[in-house]
N, C-alpha and C positions, 0 to 999 in steps of 0.2 A: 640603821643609819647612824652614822659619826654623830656626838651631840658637842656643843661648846661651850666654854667656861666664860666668862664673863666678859673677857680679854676676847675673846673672837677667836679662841685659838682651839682645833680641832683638838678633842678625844675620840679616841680609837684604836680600837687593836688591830684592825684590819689594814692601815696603814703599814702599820709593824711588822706585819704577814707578808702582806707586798715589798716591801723594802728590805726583808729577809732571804726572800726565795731571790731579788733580783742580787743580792750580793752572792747568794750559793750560786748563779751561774757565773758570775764576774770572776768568781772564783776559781769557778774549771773551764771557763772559756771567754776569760773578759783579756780585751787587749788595753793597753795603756792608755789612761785619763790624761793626758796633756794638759787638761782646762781644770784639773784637778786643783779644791783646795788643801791646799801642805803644810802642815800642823810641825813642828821643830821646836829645837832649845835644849836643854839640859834634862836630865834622868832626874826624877821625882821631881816633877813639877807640876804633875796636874794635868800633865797632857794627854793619859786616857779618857778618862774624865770629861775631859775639854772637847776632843776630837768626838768622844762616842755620843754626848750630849748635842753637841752641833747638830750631827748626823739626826738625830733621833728629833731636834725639834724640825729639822728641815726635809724628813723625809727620805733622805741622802743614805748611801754606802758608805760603809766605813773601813777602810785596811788600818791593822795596829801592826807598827814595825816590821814592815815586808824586810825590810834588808836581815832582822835576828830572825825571822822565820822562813824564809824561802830557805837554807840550809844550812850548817854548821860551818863556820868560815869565812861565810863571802863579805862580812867587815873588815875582814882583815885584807882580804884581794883589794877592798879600796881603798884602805888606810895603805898599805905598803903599794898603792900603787900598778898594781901586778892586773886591774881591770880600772874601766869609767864606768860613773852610775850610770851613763845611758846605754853601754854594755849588759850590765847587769840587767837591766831593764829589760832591753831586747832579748837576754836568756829567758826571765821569768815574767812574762809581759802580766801575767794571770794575776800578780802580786800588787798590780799598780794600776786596776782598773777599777779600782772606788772611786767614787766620790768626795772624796775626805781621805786622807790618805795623812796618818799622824806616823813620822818614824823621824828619833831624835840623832839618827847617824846623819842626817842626809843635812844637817846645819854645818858638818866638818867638808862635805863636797857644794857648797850653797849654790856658788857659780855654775856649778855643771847642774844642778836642778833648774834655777834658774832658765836657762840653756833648753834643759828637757820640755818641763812645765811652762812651755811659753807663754800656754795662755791659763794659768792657773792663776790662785792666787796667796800667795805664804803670810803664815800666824805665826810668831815669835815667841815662845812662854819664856816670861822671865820670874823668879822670885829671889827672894832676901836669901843673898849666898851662904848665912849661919844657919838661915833653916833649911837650905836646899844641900848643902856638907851634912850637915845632920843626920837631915832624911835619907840619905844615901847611906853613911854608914849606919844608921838603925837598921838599913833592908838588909845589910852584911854581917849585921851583929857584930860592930867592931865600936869598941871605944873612942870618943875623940878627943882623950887628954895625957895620949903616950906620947913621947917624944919619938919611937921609932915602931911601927909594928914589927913585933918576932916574926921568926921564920914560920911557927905555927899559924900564927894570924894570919899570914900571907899565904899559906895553903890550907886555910879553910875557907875561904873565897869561892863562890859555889862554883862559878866558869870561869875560862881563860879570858873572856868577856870585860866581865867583872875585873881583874886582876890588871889588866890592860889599862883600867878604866884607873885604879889606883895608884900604877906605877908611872904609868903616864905618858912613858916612852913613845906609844904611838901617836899619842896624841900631839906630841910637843910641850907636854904641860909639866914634864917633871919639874919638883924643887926638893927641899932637903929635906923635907917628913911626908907623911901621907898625906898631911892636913894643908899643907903649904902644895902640893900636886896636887888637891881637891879645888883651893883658891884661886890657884893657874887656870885649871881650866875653866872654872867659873869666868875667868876674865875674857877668856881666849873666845868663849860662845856668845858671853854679851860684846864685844869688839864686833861681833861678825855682825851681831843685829846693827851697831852705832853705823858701822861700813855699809851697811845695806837700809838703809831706817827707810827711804822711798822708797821701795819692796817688796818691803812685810807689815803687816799689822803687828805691832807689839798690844801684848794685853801682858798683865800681871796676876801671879796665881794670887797674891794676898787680895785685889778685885773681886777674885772669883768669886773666893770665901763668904765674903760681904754678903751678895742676895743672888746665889748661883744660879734661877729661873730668871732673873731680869742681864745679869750678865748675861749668858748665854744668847738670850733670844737680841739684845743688843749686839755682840758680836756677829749674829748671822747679819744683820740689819747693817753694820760694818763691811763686811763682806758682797753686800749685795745678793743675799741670798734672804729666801721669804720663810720666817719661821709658823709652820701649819698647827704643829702640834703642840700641847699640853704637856712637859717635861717635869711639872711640877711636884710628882709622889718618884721620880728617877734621879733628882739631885742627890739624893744619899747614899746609893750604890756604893761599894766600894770596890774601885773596878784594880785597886792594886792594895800588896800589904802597908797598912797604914804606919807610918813612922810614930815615936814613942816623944811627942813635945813638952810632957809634964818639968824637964831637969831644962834650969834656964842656960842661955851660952855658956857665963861662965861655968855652970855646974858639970853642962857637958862635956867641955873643952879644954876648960881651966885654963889659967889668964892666959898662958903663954901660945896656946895656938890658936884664940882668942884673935890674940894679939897681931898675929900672923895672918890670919884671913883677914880683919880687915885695914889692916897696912900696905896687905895686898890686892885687896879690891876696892878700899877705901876709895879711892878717886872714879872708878868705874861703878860702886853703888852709888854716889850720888848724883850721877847723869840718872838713873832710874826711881830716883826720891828715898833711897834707904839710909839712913843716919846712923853715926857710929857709937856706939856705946861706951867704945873707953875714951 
């Protein structure tokens, strides 16, 4: 028998068991969640984390990033255009029959999820753009106080993915260094939340951090969703590689592209409460 922690909230592994085997079938033969919760926002921000925790206090399925896993390519079929996610969708239905369904591509198509997911319901991660630039380049091992990255730095970027992500083009976010396309799009993905704020639920990853089992079991609670389980020995995971926060901005960045994020987000971090340091 399941026992309970003080909070009324089940322990159990046999839950986990069950919520396992039903995601291995959703997997080879689940058709698309419609009514699905849709976790978005920017690359290193917590959002596995956020999605698989959700999942796991509510019992819930969970898909991470069906659009970079269903196969090599198909972000780019919808960045250039060339398919709709609800195409995509209808090719690989198998990918989008969680319960929770966290994939950060699907913030640059909102409106056509929106559209799909009519009756779901969207989560917004947002964090402080000098540690979310940061985090991003610590997972590429690039520095953030060059004025241009070399030709080497630019192809040791582990995928075309990744490369995409820092030149920017596809995105619309190029500017005149790497770290100025990193700020762009920082802006471009909190605009989409400001444009859609009746929606989504915005939550913030610096929140998380704070007391990760009451956040958590609060945002199902937000959601309208009943949190069952005990998540509280699972907050530590680390469900991705952790970025390096010991060197402060400016040690990271040095003043000048410092300077540059936030001159450039400056007016869009303070609608999210983040304050400028120079």
């Amino acid at each position: 028998m399941p026992g309970e922690n003080r909070n009324g909230i089940l322990k159990t592994d046999l839950a986990e068991q069950v919520c396992r085997i039903r995601g291995i079938y959703q997997r080879f033969f689940g058709r698309p969640n419609r009514g699905a919760v849709v976790i978005t926002g920017n690359q290193k921000t917590g959002s596995t984390a956020i999605g698989a925790l959700l999942a796991r206090v509510c019992g819930k399925t969970f898909s991470m990033d069906p659009v970079y896993h269903i196969k090599r390519g198909v972000e780019f079929e919808l960045l250039e255009k060339r398919a709709s996610l609800a195409e995509v969708i209808r090719r690989y239905p198998r990918f989008f029959a969680a319960d929770i369904i966290k994939d950060l591509h699907i913030v640059f198509f909102i409106e056509q999820a929106f559209e799909f997911f009519e009756g779901g319901r969207f989560v917004f991660i947002i964090r402080d753009p000098r540690d979310n630039i940061r985090s991003i380049l610590n997972r590429l091992k690039l520095p953030g106080n060059l004025e241009q990255l070399s030709d080497a730095d630019f192809r040791n970027i582990p995928t075309r993915g990744w490369r995409e992500i820092i030149n920017g083009r596809l995105y619309q976010s190029a500017g005149a260094n790497y770290v100025e396309t990193m700020a762009h799009r920082w802006n471009r993905i909190a605009a989409t939340y400001r444009g859609n704020a009746d929606r989504m639920t915005l939550i913030r990853y610096e929140d998380f951090l704070g007391d990760k089992t009451a956040f958590i079991k609060d945002l199902a609670e937000r959601l309208g969703i009943k949190a069952k389980y005990d998540i509280s020995g699972s907050v530590n995971i680390q469900y991705q590689p952790k970025g390096d926060n010991s060197a402060s901005w400016p040690e990271f960045f040095g003043r000048e592209n410092l300077r540059i994020i936030e001159q450039t987000c400056g007016p869009m971090m303070s609608k999210f409460g983040y304050a400028l340091s120079l």
